[in-house]
PLY file of the C-alpha trace (Angstrom):
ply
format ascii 1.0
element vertex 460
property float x
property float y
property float z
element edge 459
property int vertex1
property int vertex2
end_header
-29.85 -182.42 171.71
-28.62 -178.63 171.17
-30.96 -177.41 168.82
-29.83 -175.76 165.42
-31.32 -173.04 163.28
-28.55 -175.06 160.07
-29.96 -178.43 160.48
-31.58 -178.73 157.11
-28.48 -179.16 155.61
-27.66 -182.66 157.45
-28.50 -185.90 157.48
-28.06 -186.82 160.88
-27.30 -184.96 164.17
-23.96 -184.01 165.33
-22.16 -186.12 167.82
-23.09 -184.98 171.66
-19.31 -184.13 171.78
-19.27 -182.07 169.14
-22.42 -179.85 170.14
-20.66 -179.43 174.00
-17.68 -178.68 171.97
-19.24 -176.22 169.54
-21.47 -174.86 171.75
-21.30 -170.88 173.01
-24.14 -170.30 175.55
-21.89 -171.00 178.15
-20.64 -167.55 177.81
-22.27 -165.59 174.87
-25.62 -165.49 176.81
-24.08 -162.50 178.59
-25.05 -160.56 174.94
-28.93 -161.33 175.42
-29.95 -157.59 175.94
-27.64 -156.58 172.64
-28.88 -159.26 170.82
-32.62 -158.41 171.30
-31.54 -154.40 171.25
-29.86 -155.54 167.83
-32.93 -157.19 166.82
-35.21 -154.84 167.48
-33.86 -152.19 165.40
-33.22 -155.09 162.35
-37.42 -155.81 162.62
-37.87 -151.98 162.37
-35.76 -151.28 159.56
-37.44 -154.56 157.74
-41.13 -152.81 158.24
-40.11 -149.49 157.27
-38.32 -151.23 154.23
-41.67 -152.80 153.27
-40.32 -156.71 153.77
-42.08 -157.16 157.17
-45.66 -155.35 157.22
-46.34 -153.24 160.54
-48.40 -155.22 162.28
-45.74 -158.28 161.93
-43.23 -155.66 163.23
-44.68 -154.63 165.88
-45.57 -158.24 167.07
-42.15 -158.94 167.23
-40.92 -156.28 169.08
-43.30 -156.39 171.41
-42.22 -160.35 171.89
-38.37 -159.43 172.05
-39.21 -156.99 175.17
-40.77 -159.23 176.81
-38.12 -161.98 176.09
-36.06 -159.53 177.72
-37.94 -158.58 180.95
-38.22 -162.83 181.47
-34.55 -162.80 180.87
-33.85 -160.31 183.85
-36.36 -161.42 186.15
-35.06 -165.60 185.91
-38.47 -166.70 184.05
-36.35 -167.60 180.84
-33.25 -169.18 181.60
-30.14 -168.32 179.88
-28.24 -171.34 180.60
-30.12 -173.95 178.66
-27.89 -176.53 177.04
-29.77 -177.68 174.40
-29.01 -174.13 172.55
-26.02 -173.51 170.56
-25.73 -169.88 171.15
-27.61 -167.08 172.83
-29.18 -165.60 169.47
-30.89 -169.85 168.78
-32.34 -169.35 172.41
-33.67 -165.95 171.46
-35.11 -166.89 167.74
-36.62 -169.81 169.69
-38.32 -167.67 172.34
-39.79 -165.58 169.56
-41.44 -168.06 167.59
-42.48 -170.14 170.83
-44.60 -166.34 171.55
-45.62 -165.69 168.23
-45.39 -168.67 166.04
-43.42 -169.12 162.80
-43.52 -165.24 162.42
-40.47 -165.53 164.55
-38.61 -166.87 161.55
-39.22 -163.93 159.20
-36.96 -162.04 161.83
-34.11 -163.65 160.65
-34.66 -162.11 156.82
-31.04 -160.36 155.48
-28.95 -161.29 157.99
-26.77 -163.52 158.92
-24.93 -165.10 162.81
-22.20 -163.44 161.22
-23.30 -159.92 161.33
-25.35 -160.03 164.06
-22.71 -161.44 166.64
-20.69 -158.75 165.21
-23.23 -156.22 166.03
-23.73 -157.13 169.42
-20.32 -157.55 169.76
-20.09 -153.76 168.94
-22.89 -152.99 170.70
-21.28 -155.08 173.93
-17.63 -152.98 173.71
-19.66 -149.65 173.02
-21.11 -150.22 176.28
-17.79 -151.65 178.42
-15.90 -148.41 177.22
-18.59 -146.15 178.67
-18.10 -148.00 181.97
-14.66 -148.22 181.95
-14.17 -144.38 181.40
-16.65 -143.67 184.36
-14.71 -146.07 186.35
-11.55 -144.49 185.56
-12.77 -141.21 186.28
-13.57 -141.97 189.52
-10.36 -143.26 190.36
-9.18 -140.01 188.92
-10.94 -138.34 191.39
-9.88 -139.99 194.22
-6.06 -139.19 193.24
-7.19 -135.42 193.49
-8.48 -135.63 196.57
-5.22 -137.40 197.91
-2.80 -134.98 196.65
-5.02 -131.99 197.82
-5.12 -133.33 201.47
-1.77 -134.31 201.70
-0.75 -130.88 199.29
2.00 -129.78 201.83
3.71 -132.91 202.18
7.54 -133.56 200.81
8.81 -136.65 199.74
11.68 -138.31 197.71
11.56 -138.94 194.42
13.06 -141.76 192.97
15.10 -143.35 189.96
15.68 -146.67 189.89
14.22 -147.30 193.12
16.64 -144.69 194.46
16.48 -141.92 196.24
16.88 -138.89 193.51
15.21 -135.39 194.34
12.91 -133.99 196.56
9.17 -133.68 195.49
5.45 -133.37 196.58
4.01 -135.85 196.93
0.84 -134.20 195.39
2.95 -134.07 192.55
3.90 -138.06 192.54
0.25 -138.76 192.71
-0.79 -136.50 189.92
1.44 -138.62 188.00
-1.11 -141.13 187.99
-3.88 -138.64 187.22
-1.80 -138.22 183.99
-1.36 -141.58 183.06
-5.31 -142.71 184.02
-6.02 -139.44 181.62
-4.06 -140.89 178.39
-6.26 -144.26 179.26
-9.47 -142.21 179.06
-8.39 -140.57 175.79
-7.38 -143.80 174.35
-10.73 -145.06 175.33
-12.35 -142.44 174.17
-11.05 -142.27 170.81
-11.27 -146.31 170.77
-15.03 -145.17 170.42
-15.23 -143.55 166.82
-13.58 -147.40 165.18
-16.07 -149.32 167.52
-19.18 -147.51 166.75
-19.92 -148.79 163.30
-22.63 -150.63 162.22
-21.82 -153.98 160.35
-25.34 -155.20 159.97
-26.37 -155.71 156.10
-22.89 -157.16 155.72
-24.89 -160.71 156.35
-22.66 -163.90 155.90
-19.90 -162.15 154.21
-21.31 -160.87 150.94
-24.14 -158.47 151.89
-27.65 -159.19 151.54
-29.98 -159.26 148.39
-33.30 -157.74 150.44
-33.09 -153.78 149.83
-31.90 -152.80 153.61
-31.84 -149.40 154.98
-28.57 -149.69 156.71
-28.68 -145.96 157.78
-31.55 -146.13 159.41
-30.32 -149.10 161.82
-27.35 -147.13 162.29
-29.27 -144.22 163.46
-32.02 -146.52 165.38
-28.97 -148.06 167.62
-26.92 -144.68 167.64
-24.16 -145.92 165.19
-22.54 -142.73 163.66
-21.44 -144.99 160.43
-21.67 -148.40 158.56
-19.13 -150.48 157.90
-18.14 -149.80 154.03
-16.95 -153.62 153.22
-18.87 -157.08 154.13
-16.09 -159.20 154.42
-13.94 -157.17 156.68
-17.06 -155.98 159.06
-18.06 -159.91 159.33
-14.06 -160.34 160.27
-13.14 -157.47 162.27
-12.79 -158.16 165.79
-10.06 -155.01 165.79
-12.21 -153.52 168.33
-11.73 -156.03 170.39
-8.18 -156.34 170.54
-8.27 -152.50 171.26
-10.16 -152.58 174.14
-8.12 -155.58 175.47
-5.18 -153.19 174.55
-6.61 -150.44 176.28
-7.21 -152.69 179.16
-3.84 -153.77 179.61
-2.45 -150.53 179.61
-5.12 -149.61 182.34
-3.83 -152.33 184.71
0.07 -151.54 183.91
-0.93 -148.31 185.53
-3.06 -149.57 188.01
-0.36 -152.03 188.54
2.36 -149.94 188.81
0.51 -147.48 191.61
-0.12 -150.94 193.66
3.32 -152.04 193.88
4.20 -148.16 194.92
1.19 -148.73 197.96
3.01 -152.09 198.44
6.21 -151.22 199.17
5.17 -147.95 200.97
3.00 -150.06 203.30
5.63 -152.21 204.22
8.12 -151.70 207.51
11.26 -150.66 205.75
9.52 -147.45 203.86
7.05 -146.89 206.02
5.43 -144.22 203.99
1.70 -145.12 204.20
-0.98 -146.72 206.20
-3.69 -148.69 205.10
-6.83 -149.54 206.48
-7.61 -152.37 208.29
-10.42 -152.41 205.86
-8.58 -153.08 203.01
-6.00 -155.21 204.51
-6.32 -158.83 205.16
-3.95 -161.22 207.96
-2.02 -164.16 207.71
-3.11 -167.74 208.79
-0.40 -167.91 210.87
1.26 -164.93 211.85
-0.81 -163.44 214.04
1.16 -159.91 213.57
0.65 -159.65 209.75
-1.41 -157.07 208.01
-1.18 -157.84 204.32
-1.40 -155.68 200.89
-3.19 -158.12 199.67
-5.84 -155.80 197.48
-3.39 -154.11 195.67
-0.83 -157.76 195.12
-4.32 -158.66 193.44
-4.74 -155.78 191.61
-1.12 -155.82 190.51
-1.12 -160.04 189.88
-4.68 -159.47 187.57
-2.73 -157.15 185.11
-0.69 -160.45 183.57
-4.28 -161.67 182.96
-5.20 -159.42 181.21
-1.92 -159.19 179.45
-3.12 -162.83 178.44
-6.49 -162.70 177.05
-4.88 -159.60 174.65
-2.08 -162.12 173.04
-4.32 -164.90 172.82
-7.03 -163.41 170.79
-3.62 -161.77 168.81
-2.79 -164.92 168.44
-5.87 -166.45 167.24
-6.60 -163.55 164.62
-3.36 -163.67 162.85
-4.08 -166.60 160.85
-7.21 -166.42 160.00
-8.22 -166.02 155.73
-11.34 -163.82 155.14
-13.55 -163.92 156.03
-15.77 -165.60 159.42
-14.18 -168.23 160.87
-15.28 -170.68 164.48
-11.73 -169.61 165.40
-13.12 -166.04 166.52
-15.95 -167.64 168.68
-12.67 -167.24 171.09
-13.22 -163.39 170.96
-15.79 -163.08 173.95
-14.73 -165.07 176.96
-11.14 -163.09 177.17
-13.29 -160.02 176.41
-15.91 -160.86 179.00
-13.25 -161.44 181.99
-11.48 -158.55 181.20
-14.17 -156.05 181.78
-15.66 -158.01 184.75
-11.30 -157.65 185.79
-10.23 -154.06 184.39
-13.98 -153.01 186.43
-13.29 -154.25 190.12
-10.19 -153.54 190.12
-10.85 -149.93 189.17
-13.23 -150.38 191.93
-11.14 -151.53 194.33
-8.23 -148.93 193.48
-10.89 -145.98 193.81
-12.07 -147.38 197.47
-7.88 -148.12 198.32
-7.14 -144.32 197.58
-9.71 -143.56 199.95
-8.24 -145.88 202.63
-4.38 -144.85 203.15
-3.19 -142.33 205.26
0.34 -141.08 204.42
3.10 -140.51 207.41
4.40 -137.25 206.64
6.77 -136.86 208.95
8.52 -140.63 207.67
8.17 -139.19 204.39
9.66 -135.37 205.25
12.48 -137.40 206.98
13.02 -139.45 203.74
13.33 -136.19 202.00
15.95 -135.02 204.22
18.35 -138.27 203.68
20.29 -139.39 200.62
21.88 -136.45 199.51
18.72 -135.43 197.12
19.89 -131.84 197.04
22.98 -132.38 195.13
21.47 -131.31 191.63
20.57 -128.14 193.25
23.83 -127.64 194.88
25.55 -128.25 190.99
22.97 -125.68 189.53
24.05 -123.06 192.22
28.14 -123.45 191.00
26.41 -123.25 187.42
25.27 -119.97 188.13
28.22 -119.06 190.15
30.42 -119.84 186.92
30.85 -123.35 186.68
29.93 -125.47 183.93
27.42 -128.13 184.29
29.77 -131.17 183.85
32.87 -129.04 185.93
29.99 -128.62 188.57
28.36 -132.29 188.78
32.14 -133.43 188.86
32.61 -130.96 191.79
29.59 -131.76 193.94
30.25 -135.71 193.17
33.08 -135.43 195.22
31.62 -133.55 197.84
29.01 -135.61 197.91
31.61 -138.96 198.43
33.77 -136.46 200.92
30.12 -136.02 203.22
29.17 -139.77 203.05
32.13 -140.56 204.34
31.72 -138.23 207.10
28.46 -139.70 207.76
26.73 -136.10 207.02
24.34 -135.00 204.98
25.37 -131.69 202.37
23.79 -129.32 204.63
25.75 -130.76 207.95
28.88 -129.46 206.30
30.59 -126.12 207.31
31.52 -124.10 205.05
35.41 -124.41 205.08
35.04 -127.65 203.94
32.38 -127.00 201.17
34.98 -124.60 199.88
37.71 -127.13 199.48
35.86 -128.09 196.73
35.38 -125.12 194.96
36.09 -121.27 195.93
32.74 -120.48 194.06
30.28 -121.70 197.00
29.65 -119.06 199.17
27.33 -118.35 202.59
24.42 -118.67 200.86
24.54 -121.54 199.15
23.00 -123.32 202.74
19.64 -122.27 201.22
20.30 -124.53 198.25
21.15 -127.53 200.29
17.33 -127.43 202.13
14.75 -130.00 200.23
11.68 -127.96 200.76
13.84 -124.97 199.10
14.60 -127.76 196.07
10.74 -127.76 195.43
10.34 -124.55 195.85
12.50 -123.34 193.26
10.46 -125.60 190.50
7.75 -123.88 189.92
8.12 -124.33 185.65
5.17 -125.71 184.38
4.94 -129.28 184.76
7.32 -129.48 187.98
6.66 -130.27 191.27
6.89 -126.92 193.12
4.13 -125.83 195.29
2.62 -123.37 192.20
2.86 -125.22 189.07
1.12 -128.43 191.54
-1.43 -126.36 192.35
-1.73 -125.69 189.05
-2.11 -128.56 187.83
-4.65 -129.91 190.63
-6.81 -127.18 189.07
-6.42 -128.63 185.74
-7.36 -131.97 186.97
-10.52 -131.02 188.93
-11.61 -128.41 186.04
-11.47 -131.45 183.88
-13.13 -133.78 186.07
-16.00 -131.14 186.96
-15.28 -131.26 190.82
0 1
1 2
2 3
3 4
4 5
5 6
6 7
7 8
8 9
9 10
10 11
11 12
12 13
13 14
14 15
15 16
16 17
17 18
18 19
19 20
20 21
21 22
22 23
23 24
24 25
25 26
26 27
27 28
28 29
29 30
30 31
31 32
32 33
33 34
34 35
35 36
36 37
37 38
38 39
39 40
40 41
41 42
42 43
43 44
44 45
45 46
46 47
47 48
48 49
49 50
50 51
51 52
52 53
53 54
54 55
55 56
56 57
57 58
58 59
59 60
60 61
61 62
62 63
63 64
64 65
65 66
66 67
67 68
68 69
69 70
70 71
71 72
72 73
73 74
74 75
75 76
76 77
77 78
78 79
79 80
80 81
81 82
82 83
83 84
84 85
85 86
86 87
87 88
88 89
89 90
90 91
91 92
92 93
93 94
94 95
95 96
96 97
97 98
98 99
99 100
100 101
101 102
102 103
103 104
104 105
105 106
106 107
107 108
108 109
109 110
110 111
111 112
112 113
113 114
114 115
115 116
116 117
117 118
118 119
119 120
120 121
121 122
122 123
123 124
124 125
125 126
126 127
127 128
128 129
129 130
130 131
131 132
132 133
133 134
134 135
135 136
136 137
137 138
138 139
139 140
140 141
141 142
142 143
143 144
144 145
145 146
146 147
147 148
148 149
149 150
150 151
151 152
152 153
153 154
154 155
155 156
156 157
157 158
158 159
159 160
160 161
161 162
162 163
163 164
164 165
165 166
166 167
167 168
168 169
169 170
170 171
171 172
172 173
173 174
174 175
175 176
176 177
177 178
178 179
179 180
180 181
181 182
182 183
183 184
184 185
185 186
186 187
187 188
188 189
189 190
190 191
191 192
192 193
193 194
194 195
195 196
196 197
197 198
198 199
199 200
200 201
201 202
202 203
203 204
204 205
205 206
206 207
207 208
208 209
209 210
210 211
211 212
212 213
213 214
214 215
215 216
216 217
217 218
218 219
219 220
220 221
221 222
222 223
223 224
224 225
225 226
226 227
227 228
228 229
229 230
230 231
231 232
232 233
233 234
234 235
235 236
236 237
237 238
238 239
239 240
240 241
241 242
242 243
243 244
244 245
245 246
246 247
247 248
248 249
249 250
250 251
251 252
252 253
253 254
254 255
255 256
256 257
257 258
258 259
259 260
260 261
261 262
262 263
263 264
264 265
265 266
266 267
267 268
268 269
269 270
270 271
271 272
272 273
273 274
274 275
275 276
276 277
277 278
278 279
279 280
280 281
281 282
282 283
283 284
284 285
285 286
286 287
287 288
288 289
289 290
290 291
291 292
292 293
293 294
294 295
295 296
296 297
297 298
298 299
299 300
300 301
301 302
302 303
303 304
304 305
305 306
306 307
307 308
308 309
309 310
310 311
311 312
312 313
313 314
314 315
315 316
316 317
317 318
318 319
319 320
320 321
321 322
322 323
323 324
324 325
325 326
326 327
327 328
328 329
329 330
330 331
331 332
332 333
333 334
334 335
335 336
336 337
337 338
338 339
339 340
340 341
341 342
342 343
343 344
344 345
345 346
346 347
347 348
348 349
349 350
350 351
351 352
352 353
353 354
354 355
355 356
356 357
357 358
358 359
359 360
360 361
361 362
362 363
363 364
364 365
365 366
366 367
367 368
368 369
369 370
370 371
371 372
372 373
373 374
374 375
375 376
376 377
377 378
378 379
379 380
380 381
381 382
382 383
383 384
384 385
385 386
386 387
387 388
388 389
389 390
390 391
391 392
392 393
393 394
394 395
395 396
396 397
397 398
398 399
399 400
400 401
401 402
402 403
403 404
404 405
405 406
406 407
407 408
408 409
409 410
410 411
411 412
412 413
413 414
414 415
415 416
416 417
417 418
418 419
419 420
420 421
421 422
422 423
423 424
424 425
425 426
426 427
427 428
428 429
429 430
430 431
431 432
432 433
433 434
434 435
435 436
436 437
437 438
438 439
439 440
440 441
441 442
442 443
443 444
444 445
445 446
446 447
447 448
448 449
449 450
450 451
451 452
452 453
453 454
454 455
455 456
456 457
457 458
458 459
């Protein structure tokens, strides 16, 4: 029988179904260390408040280490059945070491506040990793785009050809959008670290509880300022699994760029055999497969955020069983969001880029033509006379099966008398980067600019 720390209330036990049913240890024993952190800092506060004496206080912390060190080392198993939750196994460890002593622990608090402190205490933690994770993915984009610094490549707009870039520059991209992630993160931090301990059931407690000093004991920089909403809050939670999912849209988005650039018709990149896998079958295959993973584990994620959406928006004030539902989506999505950072850090690391496929891209499509209607702009032209003029040239070469630059001049000029001799250095890709050296573009200074930036800001 799952024992219960509410039984006095009953006259008989609940139905086996309903303890495998209500149960939580499946999955909330993953909290242990938080819970016993948690509780460490709650038996402090109650000794320095007078309502445990020291000697009590110190027996039970002394207990809830070692709990913990048995914990990590296997000697107390987390996955017995016959507890409801992680914090029943816990209580019961404690009074099994030093009697019914244990039970004072409990004293002006409540399950309520203390899953939501080691909720906290859990996300505080995941963020941390997450941001170190992220930064080292960060840093494996830099070290890309300075390797490969000097190669060109097209740019693209809906999946077609548009302009001529670096491809430093379309990997800094990334950089940019992994560096919104951290400061989302980052500021994520200030609404997560606030103690709601005190805030007991949903009321507050009647003991006289130094909340401040378990906010400074477990490095909370404030308490919560209302019981009800701090017992009902899982808004961090739904942030992080926010923040998450905007993580793996980016992470996403880079795979199916590796994806498509891997394959035979772009031709772009390489990747290494390492991080490739084969088909069962086809004996010739060599298969994306990390980043299809990476890219198929987003929607996951995606899922745990609207279902925990889902299960909050109907819920009255204050705790209800409903937001027992908070951890598992929480759980997989750091375990996810964390290996797949992993994996993307170790991919970057494992592609080689073909510059010469990639220069020859460049070279094709007619991905000079904005240049060539900014040169009859400064010639004279306005813009919309100009794109008008260079539209047509542009359907005049294709049908010629030339590029821009493979046309002589006599026939450039039957377009418009305003293009001139030298308007063959505006029809030359690497001369289209070149020219875009404003802050923020992709010519060879304001890249190099921003790789500075990046490593400045990633100490490397």
């Amino acid at each position: 029988m799952t024992q219960k720390v509410w039984g006095g209330r009953f006259r008989e036990d609940p139905d086996e179904l309903v303890n495998r049913f209500n149960a939580s240890i499946d999955f909330d024993r993953r909290l242990y260390a938080y819970d016993i952190e948690g509780s460490i800092a709650h038996c402090k506060m109650l000794a320095q408040q007078k309502i445990l004496t020291e000697e009590e206080a110190s027996r039970i912390t002394k207990a809830l280490g070692q709990i913990r060190r048995e914990i990590e080392r296997g000697e107390l198993p987390v996955e017995a059945k016959e507890f409801e939750d992680i914090h029943g196994l816990i209580e019961k460890a404690l009074v099994d070491k030093v009697g019914e002593l244990g039970e004072k622990l409990h004293t002006g608090r409540s399950r309520n506040d203390q899953v939501a402190l080691d909720m906290r205490l859990y996300v505080r933690d995941a963020i941390e990793r997450m941001m170190n994770a992220i930064r080292a993915v960060q840093r494996a984009i830099v070290l890309s785009a300075e390797k490969n610094f000097d190669i060109m490549m097209p740019g693209y707009t809906h999946l077609q050809r548009a302009q001529p870039v670096l491809l430093a520059h379309h990997l800094l991209a990334y950089y940019e959008m992994l560096n919104r992630d951290m400061e989302r993160f980052r500021e994520s931090l200030v609404r997560v670290n606030i103690l709601p301990s005190g805030s007991a059931a949903l009321a507050g407690s009647t003991f006289n509880l130094n909340r401040e000093m378990m906010a400074r004991e477990l490095g909370f920089h404030d308490i919560s300022r209302n019981s009800m909403d701090a017992v009902s809050d899982r808004d961090f939670v739904l942030e992080f699994l926010f923040h998450a999912s905007l993580v793996m849209m980016h992470l996403s988005r880079m795979s199916e760029e590796l994806i498509l650039w891997s394959s035979e018709e772009f031709g772009f990149v390489n990747i290494a055999d390492a991080y490739c896998t084969g088909s069962s079958i086809m004996p010739q295959k060599k298969n994306p497969d990390l980043p299809e993973l990476v890219r198929g584990k987003s929607g996951r994620i995606y899922g745990h955020l609207i279902a925990l959406l889902t299960t909050m928006k109907g819920l009255p004030l204050s705790y209800n069983k409903d937001m027992q539902e908070d951890k598992e989506g929480l759980f997989d999505t750091v375990d996810t969001l964390e290996i797949c950072l992993e994996v993307m850090e170790g991919l970057l690391g494992a592609i080689t880029f073909n510059a010469e496929r990639l220069r020859e891209a460049a070279q094709e499509g007619f991905l000079v033509a904005t240049d060539l209607a900014d040169y009859l702009v400064l010639k004279g032209l306005t813009f919309r006379r100009a794109h008008e003029v260079v539209g047509r040239l542009v359907l005049f070469a294709a049908e010629q099966n030339k590029e821009l630059r493979d046309l002589s001049l006599e026939e450039l000029q039957k377009f418009s008398a305003q293009i001139e001799e030298d308007v063959y250095g505006w029809l030359d890709p690497a001369s289209c980067i070149s020219r875009r050296n404003l802050q923020g573009g992709t010519g060879p200074n304001a890249v190099r600019e921003s790789l500075k930036k990046a490593k400045e800001e990633l100490g490397i």
